[in-house]
C-alpha positions as CSV (number, residue, x, y, z in Angstrom):
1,X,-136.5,-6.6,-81.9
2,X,-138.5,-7.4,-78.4
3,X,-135.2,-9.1,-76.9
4,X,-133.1,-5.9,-78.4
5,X,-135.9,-3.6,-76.4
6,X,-135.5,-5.5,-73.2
7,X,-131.5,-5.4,-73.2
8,X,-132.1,-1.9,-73.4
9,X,-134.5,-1.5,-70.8
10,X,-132.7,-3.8,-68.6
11,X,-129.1,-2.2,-68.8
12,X,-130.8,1.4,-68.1
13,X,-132.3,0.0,-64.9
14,X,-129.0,-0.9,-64.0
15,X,-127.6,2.4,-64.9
16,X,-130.0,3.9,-62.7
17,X,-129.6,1.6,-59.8
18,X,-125.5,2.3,-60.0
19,X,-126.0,6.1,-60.2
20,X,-128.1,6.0,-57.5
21,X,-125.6,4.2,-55.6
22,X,-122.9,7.2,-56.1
23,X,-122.7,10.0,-53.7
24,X,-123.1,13.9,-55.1
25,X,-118.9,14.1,-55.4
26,X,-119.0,11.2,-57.6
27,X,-121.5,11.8,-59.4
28,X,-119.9,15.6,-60.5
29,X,-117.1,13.6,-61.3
30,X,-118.4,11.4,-63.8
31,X,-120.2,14.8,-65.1
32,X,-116.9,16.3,-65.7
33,X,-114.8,13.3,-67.2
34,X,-117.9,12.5,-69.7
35,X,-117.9,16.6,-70.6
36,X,-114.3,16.7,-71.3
37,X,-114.8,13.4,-73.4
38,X,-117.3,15.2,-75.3
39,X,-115.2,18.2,-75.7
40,X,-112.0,16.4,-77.2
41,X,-114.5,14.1,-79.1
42,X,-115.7,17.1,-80.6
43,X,-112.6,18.6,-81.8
44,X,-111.6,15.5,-83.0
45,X,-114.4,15.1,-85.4
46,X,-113.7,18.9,-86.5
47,X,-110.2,18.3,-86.8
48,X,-108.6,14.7,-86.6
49,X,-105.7,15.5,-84.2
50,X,-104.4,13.4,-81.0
51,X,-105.4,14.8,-77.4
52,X,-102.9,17.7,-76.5
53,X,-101.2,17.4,-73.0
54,X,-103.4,19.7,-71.3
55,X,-106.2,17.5,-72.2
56,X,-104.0,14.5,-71.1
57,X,-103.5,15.6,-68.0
58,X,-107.4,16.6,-67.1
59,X,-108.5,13.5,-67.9
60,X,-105.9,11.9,-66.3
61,X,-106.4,13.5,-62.4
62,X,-110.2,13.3,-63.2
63,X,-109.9,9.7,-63.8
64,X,-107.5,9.0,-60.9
65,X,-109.9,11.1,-58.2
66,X,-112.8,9.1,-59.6
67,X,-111.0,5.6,-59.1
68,X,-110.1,6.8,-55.7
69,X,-113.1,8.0,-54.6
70,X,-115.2,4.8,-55.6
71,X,-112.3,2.5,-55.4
72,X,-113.4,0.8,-58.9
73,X,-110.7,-1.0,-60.8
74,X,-109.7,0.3,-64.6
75,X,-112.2,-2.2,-66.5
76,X,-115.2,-1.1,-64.2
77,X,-114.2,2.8,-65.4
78,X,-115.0,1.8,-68.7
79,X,-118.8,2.7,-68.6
80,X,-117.5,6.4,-67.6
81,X,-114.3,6.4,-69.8
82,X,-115.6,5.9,-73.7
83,X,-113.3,7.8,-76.3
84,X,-110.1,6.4,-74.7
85,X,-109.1,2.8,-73.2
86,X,-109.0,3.4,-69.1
87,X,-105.6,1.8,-68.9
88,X,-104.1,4.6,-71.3
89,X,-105.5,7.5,-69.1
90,X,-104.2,5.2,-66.6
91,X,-100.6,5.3,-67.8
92,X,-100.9,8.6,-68.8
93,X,-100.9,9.6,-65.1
94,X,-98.3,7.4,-64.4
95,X,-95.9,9.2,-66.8
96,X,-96.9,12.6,-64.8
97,X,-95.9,10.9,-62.0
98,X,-92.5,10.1,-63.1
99,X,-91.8,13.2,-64.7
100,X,-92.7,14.7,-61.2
101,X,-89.8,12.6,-59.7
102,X,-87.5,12.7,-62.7
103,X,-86.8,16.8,-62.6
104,X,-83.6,17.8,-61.3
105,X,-83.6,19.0,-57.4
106,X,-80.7,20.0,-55.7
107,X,-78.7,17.7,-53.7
108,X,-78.2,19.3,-50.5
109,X,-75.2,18.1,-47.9
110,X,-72.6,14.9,-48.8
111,X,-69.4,14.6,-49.4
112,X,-68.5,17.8,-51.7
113,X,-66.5,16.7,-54.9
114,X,-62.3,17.0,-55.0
115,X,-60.9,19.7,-57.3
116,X,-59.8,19.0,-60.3
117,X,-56.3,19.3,-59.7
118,X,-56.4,16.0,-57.2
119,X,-58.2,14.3,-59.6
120,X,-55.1,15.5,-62.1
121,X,-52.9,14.2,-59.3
122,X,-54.7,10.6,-58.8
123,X,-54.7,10.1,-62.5
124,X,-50.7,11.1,-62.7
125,X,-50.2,8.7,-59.6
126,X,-51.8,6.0,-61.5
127,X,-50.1,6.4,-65.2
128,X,-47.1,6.4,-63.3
129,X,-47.0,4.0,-61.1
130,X,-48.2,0.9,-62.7
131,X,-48.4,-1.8,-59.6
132,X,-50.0,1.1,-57.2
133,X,-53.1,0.0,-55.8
134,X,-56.1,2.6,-54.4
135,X,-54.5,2.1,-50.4
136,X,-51.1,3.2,-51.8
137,X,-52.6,6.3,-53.9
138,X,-54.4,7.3,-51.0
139,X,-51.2,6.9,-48.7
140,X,-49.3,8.9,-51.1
141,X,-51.8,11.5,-51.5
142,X,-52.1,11.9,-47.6
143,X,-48.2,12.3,-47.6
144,X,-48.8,15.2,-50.1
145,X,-51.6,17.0,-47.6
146,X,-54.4,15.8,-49.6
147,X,-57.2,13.7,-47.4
148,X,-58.8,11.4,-49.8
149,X,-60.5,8.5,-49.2
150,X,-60.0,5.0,-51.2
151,X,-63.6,5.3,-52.9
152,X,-62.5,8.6,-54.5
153,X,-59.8,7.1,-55.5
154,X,-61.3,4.2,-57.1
155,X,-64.2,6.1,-58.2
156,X,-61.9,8.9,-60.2
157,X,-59.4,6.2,-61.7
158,X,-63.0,4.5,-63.1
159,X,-64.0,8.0,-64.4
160,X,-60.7,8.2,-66.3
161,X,-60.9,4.6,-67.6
162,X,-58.1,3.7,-66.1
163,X,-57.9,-0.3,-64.5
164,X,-57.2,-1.6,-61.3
165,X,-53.3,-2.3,-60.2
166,X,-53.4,-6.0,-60.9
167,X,-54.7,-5.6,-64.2
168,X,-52.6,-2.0,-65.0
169,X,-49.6,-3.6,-64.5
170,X,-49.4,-6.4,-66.6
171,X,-45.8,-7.4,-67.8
172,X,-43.0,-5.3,-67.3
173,X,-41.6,-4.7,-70.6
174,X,-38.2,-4.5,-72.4
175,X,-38.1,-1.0,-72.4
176,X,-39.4,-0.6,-68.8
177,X,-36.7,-3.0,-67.8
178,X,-33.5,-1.4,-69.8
179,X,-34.6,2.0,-69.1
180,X,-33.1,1.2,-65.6
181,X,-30.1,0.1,-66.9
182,X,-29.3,2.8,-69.5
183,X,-27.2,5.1,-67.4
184,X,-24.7,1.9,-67.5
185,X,-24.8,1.4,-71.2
186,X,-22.2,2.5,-73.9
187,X,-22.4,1.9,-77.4
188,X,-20.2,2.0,-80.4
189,X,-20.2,1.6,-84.4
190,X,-18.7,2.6,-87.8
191,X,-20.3,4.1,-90.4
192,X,-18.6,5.1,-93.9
193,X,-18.4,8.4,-95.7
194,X,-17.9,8.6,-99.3
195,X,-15.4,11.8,-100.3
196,X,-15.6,14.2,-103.3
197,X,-13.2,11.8,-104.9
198,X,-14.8,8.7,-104.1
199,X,-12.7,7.7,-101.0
200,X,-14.3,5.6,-98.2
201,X,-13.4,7.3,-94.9
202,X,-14.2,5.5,-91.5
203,X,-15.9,7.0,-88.8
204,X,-16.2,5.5,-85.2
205,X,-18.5,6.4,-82.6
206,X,-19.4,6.4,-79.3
207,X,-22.9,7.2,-77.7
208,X,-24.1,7.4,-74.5
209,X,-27.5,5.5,-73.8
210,X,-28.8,7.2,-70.6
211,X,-27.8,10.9,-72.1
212,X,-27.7,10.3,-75.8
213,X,-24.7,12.3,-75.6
214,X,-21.9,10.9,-78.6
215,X,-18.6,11.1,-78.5
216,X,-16.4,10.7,-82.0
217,X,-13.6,8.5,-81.0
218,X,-11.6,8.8,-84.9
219,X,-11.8,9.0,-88.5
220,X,-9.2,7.0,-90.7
221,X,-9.3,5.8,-93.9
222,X,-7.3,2.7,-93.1
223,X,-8.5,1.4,-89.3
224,X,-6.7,-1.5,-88.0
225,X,-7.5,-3.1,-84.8
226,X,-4.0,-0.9,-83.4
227,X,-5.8,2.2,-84.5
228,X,-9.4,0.8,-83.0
229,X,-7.5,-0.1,-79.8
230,X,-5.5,3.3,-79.1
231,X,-9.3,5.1,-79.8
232,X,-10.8,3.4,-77.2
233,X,-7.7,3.7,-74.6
234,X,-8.1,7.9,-75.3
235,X,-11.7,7.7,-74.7
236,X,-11.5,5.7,-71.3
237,X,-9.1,8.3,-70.2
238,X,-11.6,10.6,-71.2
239,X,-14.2,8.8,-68.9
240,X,-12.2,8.9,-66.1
241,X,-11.3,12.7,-65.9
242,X,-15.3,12.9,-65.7
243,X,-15.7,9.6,-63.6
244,X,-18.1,8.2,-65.5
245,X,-19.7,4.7,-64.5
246,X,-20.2,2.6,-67.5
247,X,-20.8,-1.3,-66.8
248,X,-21.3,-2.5,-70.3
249,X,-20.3,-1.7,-73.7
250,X,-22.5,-3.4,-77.0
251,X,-20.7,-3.5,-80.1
252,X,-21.2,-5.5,-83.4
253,X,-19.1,-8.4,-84.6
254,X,-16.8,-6.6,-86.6
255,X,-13.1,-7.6,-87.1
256,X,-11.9,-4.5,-86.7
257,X,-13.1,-5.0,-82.8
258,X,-9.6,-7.0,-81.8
259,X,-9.2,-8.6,-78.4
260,X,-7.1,-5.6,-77.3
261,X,-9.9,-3.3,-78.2
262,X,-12.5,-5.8,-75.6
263,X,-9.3,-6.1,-72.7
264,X,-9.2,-2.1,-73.1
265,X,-13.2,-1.8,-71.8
266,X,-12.7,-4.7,-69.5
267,X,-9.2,-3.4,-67.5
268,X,-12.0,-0.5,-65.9
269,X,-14.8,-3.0,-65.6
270,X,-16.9,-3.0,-68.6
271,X,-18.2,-5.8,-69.9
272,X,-18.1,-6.6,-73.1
273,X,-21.5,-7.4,-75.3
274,X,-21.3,-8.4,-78.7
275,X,-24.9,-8.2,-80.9
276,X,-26.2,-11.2,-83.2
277,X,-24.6,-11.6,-86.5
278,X,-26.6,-9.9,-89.1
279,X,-29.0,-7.9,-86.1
280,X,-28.7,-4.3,-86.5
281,X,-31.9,-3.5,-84.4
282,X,-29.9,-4.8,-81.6
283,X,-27.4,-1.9,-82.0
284,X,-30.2,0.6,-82.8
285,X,-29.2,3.7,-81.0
286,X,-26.6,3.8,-83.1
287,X,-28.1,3.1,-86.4
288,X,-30.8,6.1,-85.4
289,X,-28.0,8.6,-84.7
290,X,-26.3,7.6,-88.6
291,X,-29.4,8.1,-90.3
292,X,-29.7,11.4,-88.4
293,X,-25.9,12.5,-88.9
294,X,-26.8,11.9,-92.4
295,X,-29.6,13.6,-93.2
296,X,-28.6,16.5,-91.4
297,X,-24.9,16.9,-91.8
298,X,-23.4,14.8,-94.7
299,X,-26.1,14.6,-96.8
300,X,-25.7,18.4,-97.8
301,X,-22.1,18.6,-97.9
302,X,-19.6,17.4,-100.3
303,X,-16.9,15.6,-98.2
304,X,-13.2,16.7,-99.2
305,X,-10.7,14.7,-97.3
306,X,-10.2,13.5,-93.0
307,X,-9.6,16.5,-91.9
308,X,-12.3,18.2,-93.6
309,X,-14.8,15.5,-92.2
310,X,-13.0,15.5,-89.2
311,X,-14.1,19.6,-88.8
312,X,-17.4,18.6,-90.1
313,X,-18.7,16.6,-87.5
314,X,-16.7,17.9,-84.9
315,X,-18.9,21.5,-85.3
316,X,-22.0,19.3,-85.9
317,X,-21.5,17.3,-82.4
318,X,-20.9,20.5,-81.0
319,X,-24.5,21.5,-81.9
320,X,-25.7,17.8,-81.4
321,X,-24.6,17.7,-77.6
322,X,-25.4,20.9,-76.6
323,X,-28.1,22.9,-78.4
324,X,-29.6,20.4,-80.8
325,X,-33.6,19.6,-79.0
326,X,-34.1,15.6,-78.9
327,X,-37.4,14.1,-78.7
328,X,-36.0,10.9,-76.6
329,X,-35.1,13.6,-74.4
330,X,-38.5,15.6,-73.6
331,X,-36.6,18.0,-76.2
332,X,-33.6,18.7,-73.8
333,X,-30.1,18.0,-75.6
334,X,-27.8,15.5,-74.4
335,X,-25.8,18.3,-72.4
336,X,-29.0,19.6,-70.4
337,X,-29.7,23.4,-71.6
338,X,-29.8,25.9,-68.9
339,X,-33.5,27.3,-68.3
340,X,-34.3,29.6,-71.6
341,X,-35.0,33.2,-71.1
342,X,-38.7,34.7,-72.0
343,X,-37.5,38.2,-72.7
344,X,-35.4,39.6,-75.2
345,X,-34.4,39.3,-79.2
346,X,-34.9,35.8,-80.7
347,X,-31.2,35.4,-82.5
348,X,-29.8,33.1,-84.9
349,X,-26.6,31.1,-85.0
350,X,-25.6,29.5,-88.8
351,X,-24.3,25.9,-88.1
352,X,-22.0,24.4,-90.7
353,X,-22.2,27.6,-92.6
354,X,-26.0,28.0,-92.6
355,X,-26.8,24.3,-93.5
356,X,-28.4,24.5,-89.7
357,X,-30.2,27.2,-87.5
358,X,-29.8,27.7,-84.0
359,X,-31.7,30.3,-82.5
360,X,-31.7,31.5,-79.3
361,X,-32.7,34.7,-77.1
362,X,-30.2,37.0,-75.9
363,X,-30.3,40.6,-73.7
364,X,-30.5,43.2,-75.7
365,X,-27.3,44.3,-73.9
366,X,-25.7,41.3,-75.3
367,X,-24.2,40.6,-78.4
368,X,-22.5,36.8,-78.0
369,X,-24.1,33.8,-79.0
370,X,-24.3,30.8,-76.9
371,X,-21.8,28.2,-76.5
């Protein structure tokens, strides 16, 4: 109990040796921190809650004027500081601090940002041009009157996740590679049609690859390679009243192709490429456009005779060529449509006697249909 005394008495010597040491300010300082302790203490007891922020932030600047002002270090604050640990007023004050410099302020001055419609035109630039770098964008923009520099460039084909040229381009790709050669290509099949009466009646085909556009060289019900050969002579004359440039022509391995059919093709230059045996996807144009002409055309229809099949498809290729939206296309038919009108009546035109609609607009003046 004596030793317990004399702690005592000895620490409050030293507590008033240190408070005599402090100056007035200081002093007032400590004051207020102990009062607010006692305060929050005080509602604590009468209500177990956690400081509020107000709170948080008085004992906070009170703690950091007091550390300032006597230049003590956190664990000498703790004879002042009692309720809470020093270093959590501590870091209290340093999340004030960071919310001061965390709020948004206006940036004034730099480089303004580009409208969206460059950044539209970068992006297209880009999707479009696989082996373009940033320098070449840029160029190409300046061409086009915009000013751009390569940063923005880089910085808006980033924003749109798209990579740099190197890694863009990659491998060129089949269809890359014979989209520049479809313009040259020609393609031809048969496909059967069973009549009313159970007669097989052949039907061959001709389809250009760069327009889609087909052309229906004959139907027979007994071809020969005679009959195959005099087709394909009446549809090179064909190509030459419209001087057409064909280079090669892909057909399958059937007999009925004969060598006079291949020396017709190759008299005007077109070369001659057979398919692999049993390889339909190689002639798939084709093959798309019979499943088409089927379920659109002969699937609905009962088939009579040639010449009724004959009228049949030559109404459907009509509509096929001309009117008939395809989605290889961009929805443009193998004969290009001219630019549709916005005004006027929304008609419709019965194909193969209603089994397909056309529509289209016409004047009111007018009363014709399209071609």
């Amino acid at each position: 109990m004596f030793w317990l005394a004399l702690s005592r008495v000895f620490s409050a010597v030293l507590e008033l040796i240190h408070i005599g040491r402090l100056s007035e300010k200081d002093k007032d300082l400590e004051i207020m921190i102990l009062r607010h302790q006692l305060d929050v203490m005080t509602r604590l007891l009468s209500k177990p809650v956690k400081p509020n922020r107000v709170e948080k932030l008085t004992l906070a600047v009170l703690t950091k004027k007091l550390k300032q002002s006597t230049n003590r270090s956190i664990h000498q604050l703790r004879d002042v500081i009692r309720i809470i640990k020093p270093e959590t007023v501590i870091r209290w004050h340093r999340e004030l601090v960071r919310r001061k410099w965390t709020q948004e302020h206006k940036i004034k001055g730099g480089r303004p940002r580009i409208s969206q419609e460059i950044e539209s035109l970068i992006v297209r630039l880009a999707q479009e041009n696989n082996r373009w770098g940033y320098a070449k964008i840029e160029g190409e923009l300046l061409k086009l009157g915009h000013k751009v520099s390569i940063s923005t460039v880089r910085n808006v084909l980033n924003r749109n996740g798209i990579v740099p040229a190197p890694v863009r381009y990659g491998s060129l790709g089949w269809r890359q590679l014979m989209n520049h050669y479809k313009e040259q290509l020609l393609v031809c099949d048969f496909f059967t049609v069973e009549t009313v009466f159970l007669r097989t009646i052949y039907v061959l085909v001709f389809i250009e690859l760069g327009t889609r556009r087909v052309h229906l060289a004959g139907v027979t019900s007994h071809p020969n390679g005679l009959w195959v050969a005099q087709k394909a002579r009446q549809l090179i004359w064909e190509f030459e009243e419209t001087e057409s440039s064909f280079r090669c022509l892909i057909r399958d391995n059937d007999k009925k192709y004969t060598k006079a059919f291949d020396t017709v093709f190759e008299s005007t230059n077109i070369h001659i490429i057979p398919t692999p045996l049993k390889a339909p996807n190689a002639n798939a144009f084709t093959e798309r456009w019979v499943r088409t002409v089927r379920q659109e055309c002969l699937d609905q229809i009962l088939i009579i005779n040639e010449s009724h099949l004959r009228r049949i498809l030559d109404e459907y290729l009509a509509y096929y060529n001309s009117r008939r939206p395809h989605q290889g296309l961009e929805q443009q038919s193998p004969i290009p449509r001219a630019k549709p009108m916005t005004t006027g009546a929304v008609n419709r035109r019965k194909v193969l006697g209603g089994i397909i609609n056309d529509y289209f607009r016409v004047p009111k003046t007018a009363t014709t249909s399209p071609a």
